[in-house]
C-alpha positions as CSV (number, residue, x, y, z in Angstrom):
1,X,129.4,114.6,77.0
2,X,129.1,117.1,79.9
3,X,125.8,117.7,79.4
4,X,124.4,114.1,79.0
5,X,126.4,113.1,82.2
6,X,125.1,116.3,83.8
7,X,121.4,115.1,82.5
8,X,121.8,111.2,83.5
9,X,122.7,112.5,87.0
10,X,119.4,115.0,87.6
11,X,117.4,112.6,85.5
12,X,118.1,109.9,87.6
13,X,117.8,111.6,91.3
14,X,114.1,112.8,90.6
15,X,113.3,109.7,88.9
16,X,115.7,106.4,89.7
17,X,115.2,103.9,92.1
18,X,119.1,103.9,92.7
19,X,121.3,106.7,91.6
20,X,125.0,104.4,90.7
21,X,122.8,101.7,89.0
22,X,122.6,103.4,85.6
23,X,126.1,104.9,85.9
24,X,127.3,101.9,86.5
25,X,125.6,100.7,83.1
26,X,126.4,103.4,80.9
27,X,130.3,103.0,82.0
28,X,130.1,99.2,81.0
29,X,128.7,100.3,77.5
30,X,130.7,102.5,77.4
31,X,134.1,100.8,77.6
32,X,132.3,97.7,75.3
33,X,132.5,100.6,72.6
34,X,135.9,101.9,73.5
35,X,137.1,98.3,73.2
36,X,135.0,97.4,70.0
37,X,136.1,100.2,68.3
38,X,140.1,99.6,67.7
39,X,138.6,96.1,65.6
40,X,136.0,97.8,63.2
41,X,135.6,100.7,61.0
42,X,133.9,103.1,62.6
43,X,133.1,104.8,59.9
44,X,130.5,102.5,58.3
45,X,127.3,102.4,59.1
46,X,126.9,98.8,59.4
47,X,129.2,98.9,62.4
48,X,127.6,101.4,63.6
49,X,124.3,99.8,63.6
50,X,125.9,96.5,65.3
51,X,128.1,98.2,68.1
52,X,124.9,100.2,69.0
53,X,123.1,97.0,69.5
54,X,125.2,95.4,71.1
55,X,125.8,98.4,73.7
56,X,122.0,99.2,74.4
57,X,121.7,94.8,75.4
58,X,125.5,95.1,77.5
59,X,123.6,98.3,79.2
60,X,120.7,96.5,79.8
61,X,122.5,93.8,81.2
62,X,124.4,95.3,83.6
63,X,121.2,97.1,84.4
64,X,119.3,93.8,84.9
65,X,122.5,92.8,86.5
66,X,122.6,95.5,89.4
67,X,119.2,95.5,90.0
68,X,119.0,91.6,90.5
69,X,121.5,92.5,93.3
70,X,119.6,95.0,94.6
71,X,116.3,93.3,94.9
72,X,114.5,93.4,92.0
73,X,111.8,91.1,90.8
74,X,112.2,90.8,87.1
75,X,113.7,87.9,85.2
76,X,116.3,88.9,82.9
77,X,113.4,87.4,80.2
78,X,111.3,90.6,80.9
79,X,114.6,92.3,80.1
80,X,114.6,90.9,76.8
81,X,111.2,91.0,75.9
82,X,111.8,94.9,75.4
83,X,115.6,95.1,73.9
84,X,113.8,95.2,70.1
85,X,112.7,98.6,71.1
86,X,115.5,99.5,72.9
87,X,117.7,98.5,70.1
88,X,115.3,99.9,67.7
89,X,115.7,103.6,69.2
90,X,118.9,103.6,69.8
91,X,119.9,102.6,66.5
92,X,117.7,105.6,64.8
93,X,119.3,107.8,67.5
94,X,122.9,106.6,66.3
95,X,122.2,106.8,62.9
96,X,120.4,110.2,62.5
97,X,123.6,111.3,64.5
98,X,126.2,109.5,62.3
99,X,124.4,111.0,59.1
100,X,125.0,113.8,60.5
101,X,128.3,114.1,61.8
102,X,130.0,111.8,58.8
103,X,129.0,114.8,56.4
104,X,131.9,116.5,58.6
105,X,134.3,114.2,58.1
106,X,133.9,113.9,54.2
107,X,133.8,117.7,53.7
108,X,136.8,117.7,55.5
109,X,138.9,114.9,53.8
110,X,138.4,117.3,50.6
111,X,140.9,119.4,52.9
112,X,144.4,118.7,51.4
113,X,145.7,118.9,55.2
114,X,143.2,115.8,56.0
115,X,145.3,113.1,57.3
């Protein structure tokens, strides 16, 4: 988690308009998953796939959102005209990830001191 911050942060001084604008977005997405996740399994992947939908359009949101305070020119329609790819990435992302790191979490629950 270090590193991404760590990433965001440089990323986003060479290259963003703002520097809090995206921060400010990935924190709301961030605490819609927090809260999202004490009401569904997180261990299917059909949640997976709908709470990392539904976190890339809140982050684009509040993207939209800050920038409309800020100045910007686009309608929150040009916003949505490109959440399919958005979503479309992101879920790949998630689940090459979750494919992954659920291969963990079964070997270990063949551990007699999984709880």
């Amino acid at each position: 988690i270090i590193f991404g911050i760590l990433f965001f942060f440089f990323f986003y001084i060479c290259y963003g308009q703002y520097i809090c604008v995206v921060a400010l977005a990935i924190i709301a997405a961030i605490i819609f998953v927090l809260v999202v996740r004490d009401f569904v399994n997180i261990e299917n992947l059909l949640s997976i796939i709908i709470i990392t939908g539904f976190s890339t359009l809140v982050y684009s949101t509040v993207y939209w959102i800050i920038m409309k305070m800020t100045g910007s020119v686009y309608g929150y329609l040009k916003v949505l005209e490109f959440q399919p790819w958005y979503i479309g990435f992101n879920v790949i992302v998630a689940v090459v990830i979750y494919l992954i790191l659920i291969k963990k979490i079964i070997r270990y629950r063949k551990d007699r001191y999984f709880r």
